[in-house]
NUBA-815786 format. One line per field, with one value per atom (N, C-alpha, C): residue in one letter; atom name; x, y, z. Coordinates in Angstrom, 2 decimals, always signed. Each point is the difference from the previous one (the first is absolute). Example, Ala and Ser with C-alpha at 12.3 -4.5 7.8 and 13.67 -1.06 7.14 Angstrom:
<recs>
residu	(A:A:A:S:S:S) .
atome	(N:CA:C:N:CA:C) .
xx	(+13.19:-0.89:+0.90:-0.35:+0.82:-0.77) .
yy	(-5.69:+1.19:+1.20:+1.05:+1.19:+1.09) .
zz	(+7.80:+0.00:+0.00:-0.72:+0.06:+0.73) .
</recs>
This chain:
<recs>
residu	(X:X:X:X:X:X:X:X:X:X:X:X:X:X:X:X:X:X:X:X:X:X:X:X:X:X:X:X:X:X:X:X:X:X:X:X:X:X:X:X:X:X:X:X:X:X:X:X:X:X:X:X:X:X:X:X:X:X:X:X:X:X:X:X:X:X:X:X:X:X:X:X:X:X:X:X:X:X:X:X:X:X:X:X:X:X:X:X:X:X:X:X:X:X:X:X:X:X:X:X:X:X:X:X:X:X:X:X:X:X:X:X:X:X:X:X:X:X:X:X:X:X:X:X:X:X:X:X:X:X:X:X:X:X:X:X:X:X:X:X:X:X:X:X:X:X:X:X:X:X:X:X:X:X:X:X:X:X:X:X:X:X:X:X:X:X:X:X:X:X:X:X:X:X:X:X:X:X:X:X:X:X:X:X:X:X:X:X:X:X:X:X:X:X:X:X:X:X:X:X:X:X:X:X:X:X:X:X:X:X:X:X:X:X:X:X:X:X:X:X:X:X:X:X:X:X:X:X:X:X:X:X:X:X:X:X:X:X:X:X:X:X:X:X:X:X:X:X:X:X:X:X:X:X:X:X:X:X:X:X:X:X:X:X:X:X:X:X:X:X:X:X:X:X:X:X:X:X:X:X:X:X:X:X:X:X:X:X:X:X:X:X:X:X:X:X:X:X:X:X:X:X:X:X:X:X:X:X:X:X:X:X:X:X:X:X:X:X:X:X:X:X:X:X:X:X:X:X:X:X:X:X:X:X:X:X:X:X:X:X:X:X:X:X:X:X:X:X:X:X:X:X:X:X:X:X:X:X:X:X:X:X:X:X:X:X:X:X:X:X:X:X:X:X:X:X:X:X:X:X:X:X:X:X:X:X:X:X:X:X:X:X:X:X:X:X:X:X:X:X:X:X:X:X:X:X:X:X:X:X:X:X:X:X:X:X:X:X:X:X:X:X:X:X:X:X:X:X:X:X:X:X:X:X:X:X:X:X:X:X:X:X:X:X:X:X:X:X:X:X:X:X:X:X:X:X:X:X:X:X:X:X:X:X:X:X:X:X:X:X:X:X:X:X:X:X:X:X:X:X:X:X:X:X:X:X:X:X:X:X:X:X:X:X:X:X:X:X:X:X:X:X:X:X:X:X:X:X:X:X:X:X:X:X:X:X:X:X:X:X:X:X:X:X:X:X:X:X:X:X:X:X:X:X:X:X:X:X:X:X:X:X:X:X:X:X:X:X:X:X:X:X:X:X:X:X:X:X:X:X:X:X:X:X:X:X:X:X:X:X:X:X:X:X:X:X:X:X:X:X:X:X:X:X:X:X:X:X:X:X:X:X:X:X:X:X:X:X:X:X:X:X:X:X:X:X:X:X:X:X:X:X:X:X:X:X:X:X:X:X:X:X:X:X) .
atome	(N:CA:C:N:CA:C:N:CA:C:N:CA:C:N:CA:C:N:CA:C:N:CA:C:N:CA:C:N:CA:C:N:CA:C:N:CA:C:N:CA:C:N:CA:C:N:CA:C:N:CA:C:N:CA:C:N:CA:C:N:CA:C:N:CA:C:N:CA:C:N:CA:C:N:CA:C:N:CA:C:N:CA:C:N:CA:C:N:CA:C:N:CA:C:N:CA:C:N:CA:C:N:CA:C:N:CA:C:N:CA:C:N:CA:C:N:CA:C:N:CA:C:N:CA:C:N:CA:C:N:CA:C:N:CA:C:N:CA:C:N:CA:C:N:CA:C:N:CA:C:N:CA:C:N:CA:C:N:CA:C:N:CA:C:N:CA:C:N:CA:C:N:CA:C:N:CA:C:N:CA:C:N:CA:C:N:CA:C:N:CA:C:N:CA:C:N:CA:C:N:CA:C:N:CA:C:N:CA:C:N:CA:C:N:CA:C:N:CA:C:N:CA:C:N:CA:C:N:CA:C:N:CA:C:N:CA:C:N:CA:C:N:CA:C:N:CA:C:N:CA:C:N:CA:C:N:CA:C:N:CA:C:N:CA:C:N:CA:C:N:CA:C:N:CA:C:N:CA:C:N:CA:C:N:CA:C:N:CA:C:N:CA:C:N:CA:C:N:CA:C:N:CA:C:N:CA:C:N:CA:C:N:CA:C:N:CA:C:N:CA:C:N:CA:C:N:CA:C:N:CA:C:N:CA:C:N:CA:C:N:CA:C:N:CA:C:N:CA:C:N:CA:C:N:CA:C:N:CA:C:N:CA:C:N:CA:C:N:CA:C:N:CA:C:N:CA:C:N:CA:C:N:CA:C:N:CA:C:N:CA:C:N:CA:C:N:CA:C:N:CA:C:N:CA:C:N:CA:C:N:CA:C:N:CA:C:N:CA:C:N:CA:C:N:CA:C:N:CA:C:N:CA:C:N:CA:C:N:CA:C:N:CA:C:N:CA:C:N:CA:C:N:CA:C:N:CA:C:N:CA:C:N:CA:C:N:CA:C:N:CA:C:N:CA:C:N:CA:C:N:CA:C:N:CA:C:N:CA:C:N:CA:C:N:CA:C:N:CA:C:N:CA:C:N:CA:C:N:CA:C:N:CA:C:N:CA:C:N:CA:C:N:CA:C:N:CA:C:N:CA:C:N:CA:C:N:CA:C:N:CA:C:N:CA:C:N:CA:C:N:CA:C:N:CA:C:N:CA:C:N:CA:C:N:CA:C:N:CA:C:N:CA:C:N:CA:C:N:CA:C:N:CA:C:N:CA:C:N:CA:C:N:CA:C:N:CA:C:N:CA:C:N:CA:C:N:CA:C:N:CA:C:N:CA:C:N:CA:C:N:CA:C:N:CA:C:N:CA:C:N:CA:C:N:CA:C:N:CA:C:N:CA:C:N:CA:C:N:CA:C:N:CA:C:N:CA:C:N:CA:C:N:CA:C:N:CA:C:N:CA:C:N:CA:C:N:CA:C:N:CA:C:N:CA:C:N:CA:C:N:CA:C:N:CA:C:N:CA:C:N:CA:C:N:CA:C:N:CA:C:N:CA:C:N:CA:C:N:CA:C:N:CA:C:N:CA:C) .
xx	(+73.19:-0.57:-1.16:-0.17:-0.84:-1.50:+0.74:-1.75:-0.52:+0.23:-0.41:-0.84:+0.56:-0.64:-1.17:-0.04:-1.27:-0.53:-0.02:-1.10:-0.59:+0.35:-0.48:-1.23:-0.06:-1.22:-0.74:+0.50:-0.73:-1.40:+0.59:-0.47:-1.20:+0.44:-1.11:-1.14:+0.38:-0.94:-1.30:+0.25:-0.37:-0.86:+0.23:-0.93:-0.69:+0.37:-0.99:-0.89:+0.28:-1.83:-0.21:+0.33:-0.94:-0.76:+0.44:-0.72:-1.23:+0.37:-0.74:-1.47:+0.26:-0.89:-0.79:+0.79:-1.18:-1.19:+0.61:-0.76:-1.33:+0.22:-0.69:-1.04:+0.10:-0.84:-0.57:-1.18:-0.29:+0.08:+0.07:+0.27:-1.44:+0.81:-1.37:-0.35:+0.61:-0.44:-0.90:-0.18:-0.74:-1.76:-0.23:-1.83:-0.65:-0.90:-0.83:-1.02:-0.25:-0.96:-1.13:-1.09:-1.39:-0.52:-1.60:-1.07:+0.19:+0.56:-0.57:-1.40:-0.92:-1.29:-0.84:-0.52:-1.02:-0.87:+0.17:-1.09:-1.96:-0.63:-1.17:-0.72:-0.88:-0.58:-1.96:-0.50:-1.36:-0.51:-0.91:-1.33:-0.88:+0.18:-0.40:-1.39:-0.83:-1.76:-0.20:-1.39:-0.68:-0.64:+0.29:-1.05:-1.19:-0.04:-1.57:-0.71:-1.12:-1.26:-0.25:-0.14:-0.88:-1.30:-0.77:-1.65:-0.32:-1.04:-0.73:-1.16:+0.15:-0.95:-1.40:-0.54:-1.89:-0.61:-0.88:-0.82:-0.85:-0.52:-0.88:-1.06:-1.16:-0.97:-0.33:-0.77:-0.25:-1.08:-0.17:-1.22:-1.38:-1.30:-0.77:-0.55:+0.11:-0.64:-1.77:+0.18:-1.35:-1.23:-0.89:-1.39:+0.32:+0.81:-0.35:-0.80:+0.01:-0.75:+0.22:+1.57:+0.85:-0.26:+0.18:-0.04:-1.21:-1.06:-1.36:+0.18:-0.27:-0.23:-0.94:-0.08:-0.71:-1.03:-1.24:-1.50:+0.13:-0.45:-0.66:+1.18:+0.56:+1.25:-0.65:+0.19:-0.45:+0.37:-0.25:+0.52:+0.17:+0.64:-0.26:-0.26:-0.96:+0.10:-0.50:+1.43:+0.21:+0.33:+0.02:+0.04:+1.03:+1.07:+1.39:+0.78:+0.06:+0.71:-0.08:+0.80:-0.29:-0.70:+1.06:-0.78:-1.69:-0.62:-1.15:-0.68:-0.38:-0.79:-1.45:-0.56:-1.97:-0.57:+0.49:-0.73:+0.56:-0.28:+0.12:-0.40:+0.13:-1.15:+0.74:-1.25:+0.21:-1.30:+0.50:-0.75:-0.45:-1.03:+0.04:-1.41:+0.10:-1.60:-0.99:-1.08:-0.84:-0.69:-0.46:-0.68:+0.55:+0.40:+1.21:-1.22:-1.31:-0.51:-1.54:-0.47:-0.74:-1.51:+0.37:-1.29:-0.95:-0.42:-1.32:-0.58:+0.92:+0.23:-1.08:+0.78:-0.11:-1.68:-0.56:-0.65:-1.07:+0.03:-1.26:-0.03:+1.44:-0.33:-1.43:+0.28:-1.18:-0.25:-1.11:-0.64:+0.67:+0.03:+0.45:+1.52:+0.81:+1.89:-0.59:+1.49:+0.62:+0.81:+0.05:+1.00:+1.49:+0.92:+1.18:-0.16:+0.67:-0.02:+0.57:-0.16:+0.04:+1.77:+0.36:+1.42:+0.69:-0.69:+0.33:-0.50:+0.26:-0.58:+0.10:-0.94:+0.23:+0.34:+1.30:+0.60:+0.33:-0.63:-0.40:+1.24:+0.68:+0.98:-0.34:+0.59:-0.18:+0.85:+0.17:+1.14:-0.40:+1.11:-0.30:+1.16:-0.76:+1.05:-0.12:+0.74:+0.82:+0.29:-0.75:+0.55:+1.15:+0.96:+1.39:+0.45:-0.98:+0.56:-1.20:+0.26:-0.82:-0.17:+0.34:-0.56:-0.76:+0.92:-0.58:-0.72:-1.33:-0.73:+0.50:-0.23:+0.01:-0.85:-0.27:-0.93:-0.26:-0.94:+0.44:-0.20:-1.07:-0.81:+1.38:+0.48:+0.80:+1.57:+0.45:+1.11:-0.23:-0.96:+0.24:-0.37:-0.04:-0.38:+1.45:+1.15:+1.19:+0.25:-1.04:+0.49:-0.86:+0.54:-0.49:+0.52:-0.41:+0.30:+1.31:+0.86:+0.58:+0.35:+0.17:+0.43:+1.69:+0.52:+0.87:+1.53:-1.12:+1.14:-0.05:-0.54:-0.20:-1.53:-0.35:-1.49:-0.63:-0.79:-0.42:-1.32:-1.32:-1.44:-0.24:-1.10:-0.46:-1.42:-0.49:-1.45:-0.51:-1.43:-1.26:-0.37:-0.13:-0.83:-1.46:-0.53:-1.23:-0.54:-1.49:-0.80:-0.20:+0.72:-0.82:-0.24:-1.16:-0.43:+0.70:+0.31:+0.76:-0.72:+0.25:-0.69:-0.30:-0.54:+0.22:+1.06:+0.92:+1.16:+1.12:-0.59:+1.31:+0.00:+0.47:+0.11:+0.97:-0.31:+0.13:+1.30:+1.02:+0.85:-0.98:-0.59:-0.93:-0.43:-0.71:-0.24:+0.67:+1.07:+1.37:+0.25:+0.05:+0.10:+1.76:+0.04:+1.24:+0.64:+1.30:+0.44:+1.36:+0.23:+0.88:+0.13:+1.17:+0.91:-0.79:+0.51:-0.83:-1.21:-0.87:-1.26:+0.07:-1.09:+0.47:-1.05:+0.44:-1.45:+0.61:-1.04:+0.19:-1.47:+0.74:-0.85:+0.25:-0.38:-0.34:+0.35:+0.52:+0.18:+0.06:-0.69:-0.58:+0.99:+0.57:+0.48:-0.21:+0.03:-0.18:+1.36:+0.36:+0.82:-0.06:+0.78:-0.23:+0.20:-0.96:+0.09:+1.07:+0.70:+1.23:+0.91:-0.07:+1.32:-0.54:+0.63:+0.02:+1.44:+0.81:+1.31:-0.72:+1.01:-0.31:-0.33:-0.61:-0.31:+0.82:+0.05:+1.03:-0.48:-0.20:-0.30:+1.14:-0.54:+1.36:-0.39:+0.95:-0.02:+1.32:+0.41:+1.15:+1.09:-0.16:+1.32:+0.23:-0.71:-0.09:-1.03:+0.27:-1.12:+0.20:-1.16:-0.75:-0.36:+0.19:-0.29:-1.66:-0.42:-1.78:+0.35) .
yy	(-7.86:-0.71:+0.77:+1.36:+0.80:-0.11:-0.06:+0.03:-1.40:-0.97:-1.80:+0.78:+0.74:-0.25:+0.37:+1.20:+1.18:-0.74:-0.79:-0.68:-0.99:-0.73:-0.88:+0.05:+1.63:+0.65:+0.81:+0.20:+0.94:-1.27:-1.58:-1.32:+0.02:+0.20:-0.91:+1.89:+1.33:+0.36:+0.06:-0.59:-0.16:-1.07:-1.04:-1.03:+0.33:+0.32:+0.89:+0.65:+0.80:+0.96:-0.57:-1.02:-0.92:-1.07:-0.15:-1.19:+0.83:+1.15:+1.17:+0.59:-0.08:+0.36:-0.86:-1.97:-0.99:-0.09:+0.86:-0.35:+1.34:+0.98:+1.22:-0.15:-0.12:-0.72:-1.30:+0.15:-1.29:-0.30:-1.50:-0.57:+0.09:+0.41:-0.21:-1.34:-0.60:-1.94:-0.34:+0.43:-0.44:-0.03:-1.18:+0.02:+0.59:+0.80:+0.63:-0.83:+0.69:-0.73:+0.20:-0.86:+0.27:+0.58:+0.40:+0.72:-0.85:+0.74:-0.92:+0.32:+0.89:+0.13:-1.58:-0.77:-1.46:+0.62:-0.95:-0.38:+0.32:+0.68:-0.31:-0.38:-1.39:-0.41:+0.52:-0.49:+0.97:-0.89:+0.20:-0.41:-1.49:-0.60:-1.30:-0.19:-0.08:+0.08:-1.36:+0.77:-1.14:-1.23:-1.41:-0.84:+0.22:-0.41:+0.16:-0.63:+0.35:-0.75:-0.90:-1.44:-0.93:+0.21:-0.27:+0.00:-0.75:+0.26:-0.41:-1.20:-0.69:-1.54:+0.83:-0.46:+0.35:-0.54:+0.11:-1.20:-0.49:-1.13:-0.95:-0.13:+0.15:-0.05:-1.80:-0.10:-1.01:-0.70:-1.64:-0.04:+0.12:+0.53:-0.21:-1.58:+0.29:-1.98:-0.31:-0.96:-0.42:+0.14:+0.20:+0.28:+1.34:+0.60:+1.62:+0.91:+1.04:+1.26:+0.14:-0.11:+0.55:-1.25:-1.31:-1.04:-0.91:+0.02:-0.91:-1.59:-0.94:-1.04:-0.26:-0.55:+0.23:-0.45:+0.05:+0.07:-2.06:+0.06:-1.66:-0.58:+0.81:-0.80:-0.68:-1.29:-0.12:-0.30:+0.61:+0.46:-1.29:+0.01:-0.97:+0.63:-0.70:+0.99:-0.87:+0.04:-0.80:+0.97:-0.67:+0.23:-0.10:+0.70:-0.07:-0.43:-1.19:-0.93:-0.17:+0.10:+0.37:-1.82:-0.68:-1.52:-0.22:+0.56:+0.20:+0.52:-0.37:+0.41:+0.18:+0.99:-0.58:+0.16:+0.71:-0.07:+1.08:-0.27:+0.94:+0.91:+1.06:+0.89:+0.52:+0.40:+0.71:+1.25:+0.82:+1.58:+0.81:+0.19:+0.15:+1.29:+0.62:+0.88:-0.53:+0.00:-0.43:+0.97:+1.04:+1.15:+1.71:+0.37:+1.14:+1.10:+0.10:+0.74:-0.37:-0.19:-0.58:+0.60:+1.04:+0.85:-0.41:-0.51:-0.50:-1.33:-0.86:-0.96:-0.48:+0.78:+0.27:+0.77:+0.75:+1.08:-1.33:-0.69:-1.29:-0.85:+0.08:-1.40:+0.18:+1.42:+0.20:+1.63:-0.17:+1.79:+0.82:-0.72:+0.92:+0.23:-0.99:+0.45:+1.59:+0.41:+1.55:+0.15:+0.98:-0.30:+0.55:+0.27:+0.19:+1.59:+0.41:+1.55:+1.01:+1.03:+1.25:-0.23:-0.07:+0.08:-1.53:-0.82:-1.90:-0.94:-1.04:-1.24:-0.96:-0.91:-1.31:-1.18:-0.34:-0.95:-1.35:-1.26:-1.32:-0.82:-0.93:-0.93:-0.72:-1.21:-1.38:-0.54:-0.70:-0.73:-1.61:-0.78:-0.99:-0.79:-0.79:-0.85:-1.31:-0.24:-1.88:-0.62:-0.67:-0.39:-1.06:-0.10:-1.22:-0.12:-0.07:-0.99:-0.62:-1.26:-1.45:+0.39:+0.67:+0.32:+0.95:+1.67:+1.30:+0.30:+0.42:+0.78:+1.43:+0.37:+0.98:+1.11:+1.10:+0.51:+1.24:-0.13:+0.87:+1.27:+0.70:+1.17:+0.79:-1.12:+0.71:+0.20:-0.77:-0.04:+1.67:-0.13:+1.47:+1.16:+0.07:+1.07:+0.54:-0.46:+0.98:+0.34:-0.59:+0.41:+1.95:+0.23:+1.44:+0.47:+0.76:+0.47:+1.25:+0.16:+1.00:+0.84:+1.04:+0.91:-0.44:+0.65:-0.43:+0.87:+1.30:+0.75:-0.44:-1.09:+0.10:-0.26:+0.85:+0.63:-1.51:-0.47:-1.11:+0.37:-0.92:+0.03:-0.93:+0.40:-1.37:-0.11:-1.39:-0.51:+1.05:+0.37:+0.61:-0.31:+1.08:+0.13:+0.01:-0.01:-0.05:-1.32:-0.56:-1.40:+0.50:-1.51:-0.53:-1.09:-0.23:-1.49:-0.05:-1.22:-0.33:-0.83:+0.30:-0.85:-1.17:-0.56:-1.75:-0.54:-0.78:-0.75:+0.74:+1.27:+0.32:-0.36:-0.76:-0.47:+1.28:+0.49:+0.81:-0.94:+0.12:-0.72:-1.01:+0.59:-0.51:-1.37:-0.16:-1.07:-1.14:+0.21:-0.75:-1.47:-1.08:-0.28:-0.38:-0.53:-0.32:-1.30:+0.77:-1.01:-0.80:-1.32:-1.03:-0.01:-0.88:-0.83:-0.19:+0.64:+0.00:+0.29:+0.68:+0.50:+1.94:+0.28:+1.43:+0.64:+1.42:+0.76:+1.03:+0.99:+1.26:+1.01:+1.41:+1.21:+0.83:+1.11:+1.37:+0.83:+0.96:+1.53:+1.24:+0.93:+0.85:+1.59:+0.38:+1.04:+1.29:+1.25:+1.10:+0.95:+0.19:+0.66:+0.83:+1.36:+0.94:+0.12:+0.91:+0.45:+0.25:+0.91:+0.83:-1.06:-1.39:-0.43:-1.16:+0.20:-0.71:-1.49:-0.22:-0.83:-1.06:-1.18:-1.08:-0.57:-0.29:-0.85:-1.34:+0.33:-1.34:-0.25:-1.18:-0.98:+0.40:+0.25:-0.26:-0.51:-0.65:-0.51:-0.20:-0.09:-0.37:+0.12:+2.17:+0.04:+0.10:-1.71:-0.48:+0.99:+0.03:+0.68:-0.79:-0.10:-1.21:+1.17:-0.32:+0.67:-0.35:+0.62:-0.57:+0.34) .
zz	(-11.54:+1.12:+0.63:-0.21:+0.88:-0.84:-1.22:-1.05:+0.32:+0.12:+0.53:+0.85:+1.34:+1.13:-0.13:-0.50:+0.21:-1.46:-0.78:-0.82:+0.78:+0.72:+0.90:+1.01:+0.46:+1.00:-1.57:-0.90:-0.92:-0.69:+0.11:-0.11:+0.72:+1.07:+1.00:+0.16:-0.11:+0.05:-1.29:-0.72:-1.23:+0.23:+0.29:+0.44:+0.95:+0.78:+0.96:-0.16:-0.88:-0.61:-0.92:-0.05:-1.72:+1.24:+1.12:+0.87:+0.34:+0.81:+0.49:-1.14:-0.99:-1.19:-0.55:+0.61:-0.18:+0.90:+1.33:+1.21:-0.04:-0.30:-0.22:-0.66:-1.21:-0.88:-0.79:+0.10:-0.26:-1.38:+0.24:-1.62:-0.74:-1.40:-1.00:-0.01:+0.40:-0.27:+0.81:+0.92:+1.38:-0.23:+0.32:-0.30:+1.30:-0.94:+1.19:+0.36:+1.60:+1.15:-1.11:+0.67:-0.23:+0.95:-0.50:+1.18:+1.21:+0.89:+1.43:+0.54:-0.80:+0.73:-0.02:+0.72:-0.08:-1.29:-0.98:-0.86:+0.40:-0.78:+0.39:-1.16:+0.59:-1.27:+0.80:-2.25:+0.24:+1.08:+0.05:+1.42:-0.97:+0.67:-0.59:+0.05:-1.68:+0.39:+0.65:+0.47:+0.52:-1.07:+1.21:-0.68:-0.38:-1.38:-0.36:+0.92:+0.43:+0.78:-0.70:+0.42:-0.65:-0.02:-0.87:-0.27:+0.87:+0.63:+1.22:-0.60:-0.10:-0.34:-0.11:-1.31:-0.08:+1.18:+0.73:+0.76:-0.77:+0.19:-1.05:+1.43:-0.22:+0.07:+0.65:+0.89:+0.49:-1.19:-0.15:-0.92:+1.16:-0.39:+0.70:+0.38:+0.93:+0.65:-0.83:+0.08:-0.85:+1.53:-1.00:+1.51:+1.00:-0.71:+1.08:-1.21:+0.35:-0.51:-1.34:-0.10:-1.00:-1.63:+0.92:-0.61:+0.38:-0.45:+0.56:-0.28:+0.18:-0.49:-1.05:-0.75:-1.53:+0.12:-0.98:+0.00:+0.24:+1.17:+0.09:+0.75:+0.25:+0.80:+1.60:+0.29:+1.49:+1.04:+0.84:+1.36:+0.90:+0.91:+0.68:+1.49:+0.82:+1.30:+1.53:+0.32:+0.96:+1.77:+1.25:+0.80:+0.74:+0.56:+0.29:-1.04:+0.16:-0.81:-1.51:-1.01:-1.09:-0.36:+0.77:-0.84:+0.73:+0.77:+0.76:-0.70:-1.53:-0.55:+0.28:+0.08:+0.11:-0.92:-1.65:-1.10:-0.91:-1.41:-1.00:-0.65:-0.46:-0.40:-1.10:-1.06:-1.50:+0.61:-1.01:+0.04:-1.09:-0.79:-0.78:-0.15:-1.24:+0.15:-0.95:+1.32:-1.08:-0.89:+0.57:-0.49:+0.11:-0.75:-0.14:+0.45:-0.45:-0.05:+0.43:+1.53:+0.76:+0.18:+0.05:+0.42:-0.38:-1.70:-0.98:+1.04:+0.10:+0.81:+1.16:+0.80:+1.23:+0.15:-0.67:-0.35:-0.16:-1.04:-0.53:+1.15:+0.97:+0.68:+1.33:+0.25:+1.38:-0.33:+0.13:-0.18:+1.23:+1.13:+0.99:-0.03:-0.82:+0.29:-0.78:+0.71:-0.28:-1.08:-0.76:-0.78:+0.86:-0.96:+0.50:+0.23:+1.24:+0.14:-1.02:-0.44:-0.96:-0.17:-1.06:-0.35:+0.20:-0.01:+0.03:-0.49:-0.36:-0.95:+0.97:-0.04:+0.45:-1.17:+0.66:-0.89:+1.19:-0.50:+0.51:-0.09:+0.83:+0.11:+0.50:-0.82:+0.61:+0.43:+0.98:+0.73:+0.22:-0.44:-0.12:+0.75:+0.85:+1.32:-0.65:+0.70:-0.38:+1.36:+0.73:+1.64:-0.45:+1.06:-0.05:+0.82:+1.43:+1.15:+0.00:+0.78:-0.05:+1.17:+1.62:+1.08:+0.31:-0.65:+0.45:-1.25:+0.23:-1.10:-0.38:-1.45:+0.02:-0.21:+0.97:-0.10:-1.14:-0.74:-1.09:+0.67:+0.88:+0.12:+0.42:+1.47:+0.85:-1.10:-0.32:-1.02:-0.94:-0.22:-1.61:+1.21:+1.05:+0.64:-0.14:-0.25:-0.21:-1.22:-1.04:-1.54:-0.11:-0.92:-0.08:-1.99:-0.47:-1.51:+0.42:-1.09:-0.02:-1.32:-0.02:-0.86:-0.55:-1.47:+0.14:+0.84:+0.60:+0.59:+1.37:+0.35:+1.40:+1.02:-0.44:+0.45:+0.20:+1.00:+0.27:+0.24:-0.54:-0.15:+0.59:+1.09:+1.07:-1.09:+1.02:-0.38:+0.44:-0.95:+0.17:+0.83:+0.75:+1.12:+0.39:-1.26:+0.22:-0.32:+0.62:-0.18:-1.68:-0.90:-1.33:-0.15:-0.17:-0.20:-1.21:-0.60:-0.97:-0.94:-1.35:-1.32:+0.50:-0.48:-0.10:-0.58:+0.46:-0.31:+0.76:+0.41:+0.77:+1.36:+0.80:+1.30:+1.15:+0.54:+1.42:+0.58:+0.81:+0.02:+1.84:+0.27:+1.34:-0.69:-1.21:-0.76:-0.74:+0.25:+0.02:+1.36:-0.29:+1.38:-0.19:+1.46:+0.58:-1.20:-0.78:-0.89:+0.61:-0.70:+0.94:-1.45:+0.18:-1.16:-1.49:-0.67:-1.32:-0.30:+1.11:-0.35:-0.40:-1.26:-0.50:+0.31:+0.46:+0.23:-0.85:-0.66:-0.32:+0.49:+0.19:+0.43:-0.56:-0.40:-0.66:+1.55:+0.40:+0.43:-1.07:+0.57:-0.87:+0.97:-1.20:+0.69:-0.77:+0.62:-0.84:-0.39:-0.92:-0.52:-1.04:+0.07:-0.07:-1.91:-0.41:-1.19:-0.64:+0.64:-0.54:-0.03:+0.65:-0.09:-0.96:-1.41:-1.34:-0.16:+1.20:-0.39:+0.39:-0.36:+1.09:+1.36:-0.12:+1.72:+0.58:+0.93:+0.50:+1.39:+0.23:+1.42:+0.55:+1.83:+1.19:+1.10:+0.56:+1.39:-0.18:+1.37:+1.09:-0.87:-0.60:-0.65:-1.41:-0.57:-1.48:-0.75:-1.08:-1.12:-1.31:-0.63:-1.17:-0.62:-1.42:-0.91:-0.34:-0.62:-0.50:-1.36) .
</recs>
């Protein structure tokens, strides 16, 4: 009876350090934690820049500097009102190279001053109101020659009597509705400049 007893506590201390020895150590079974440090991800590139659009170029307007109106093109030239027409005009050269000209027409004209040619234009009006005349003299007093960089050539300044057939724009009279005058202005321009010539007023430029 005495050996029962004392196997009974010899039992339970036995389980006891086998409980004790689960708790101590850890099981090989057990999954390990992961990193608790936060993740860092790389640095995210930048959007490519979009290409910035070419600019395109405006077209040049017809009748400026850039763009003249073409040889014989004609004008129309009116007063406020664009339908207030008082007449039409073409522009053209008559004589590129004047001086011989000019020189036969009167012993006393001048020639053109040292480093300039006189080169002759004719302007030719078209009146088209049935009330207001149009006056040629006063009308071309705003026309003038230009260079093609710019550079603008007034009328000669000096008195030339003019060939025969060339009419002075003073000799022009007052044109109305379908009557045509044409005049010659004589301007001097310079040697060195070999490009084209082009008519201006109010802005517009005509090719010759």
């Amino acid at each position: 009876m005495h050996v029962k007893k004392l196997a009974a506590p010899a039992v339970a201390l036995a389980l006891l350090l086998a409980l004790t020895a689960c708790g101590g150590q850890p099981s090989s079974n057990a999954v390990p934690q992961g990193d608790t440090k936060p993740a860092t991800s790389e640095p995210a590139e930048p959007a490519a820049e979009k290409p910035k659009p070419t600019p395109t170029e405006k077209p040049a307007e017809e009748g400026t500097l850039a763009k003249p109106y073409p040889v014989g093109y004609v004008v129309s030239i009116y007063e406020g009102d664009p339908d207030n027409e008082l007449a039409t005009l073409t522009v053209a050269i008559k004589d590129a190279n004047a001086g011989a000209a000019i020189a036969q027409a009167n012993q006393f004209n001048e020639p053109a001053q040292p480093g300039y040619h006189y080169v002759a234009v004719e302007y030719t009006m078209t009146g088209s109101s049935a009330t207001e005349p149009a006056n040629m003299s006063w009308l071309l007093s705003d026309w003038s020659l230009a260079q093609t960089d710019g550079v603008l050539i007034g009328e000669n300044n000096t008195g030339v009597v003019m060939p025969d057939g060339w009419n002075d724009t003073y000799m022009v009279n007052d044109l109305y509705q379908g009557q045509v005058g044409a005049a010659v202005v004589v301007y001097q321009v310079p040697d060195a400049y070999t490009g084209p010539l082009l008519a201006t007023a109010y802005g517009k430029y005509l090719s010759l």
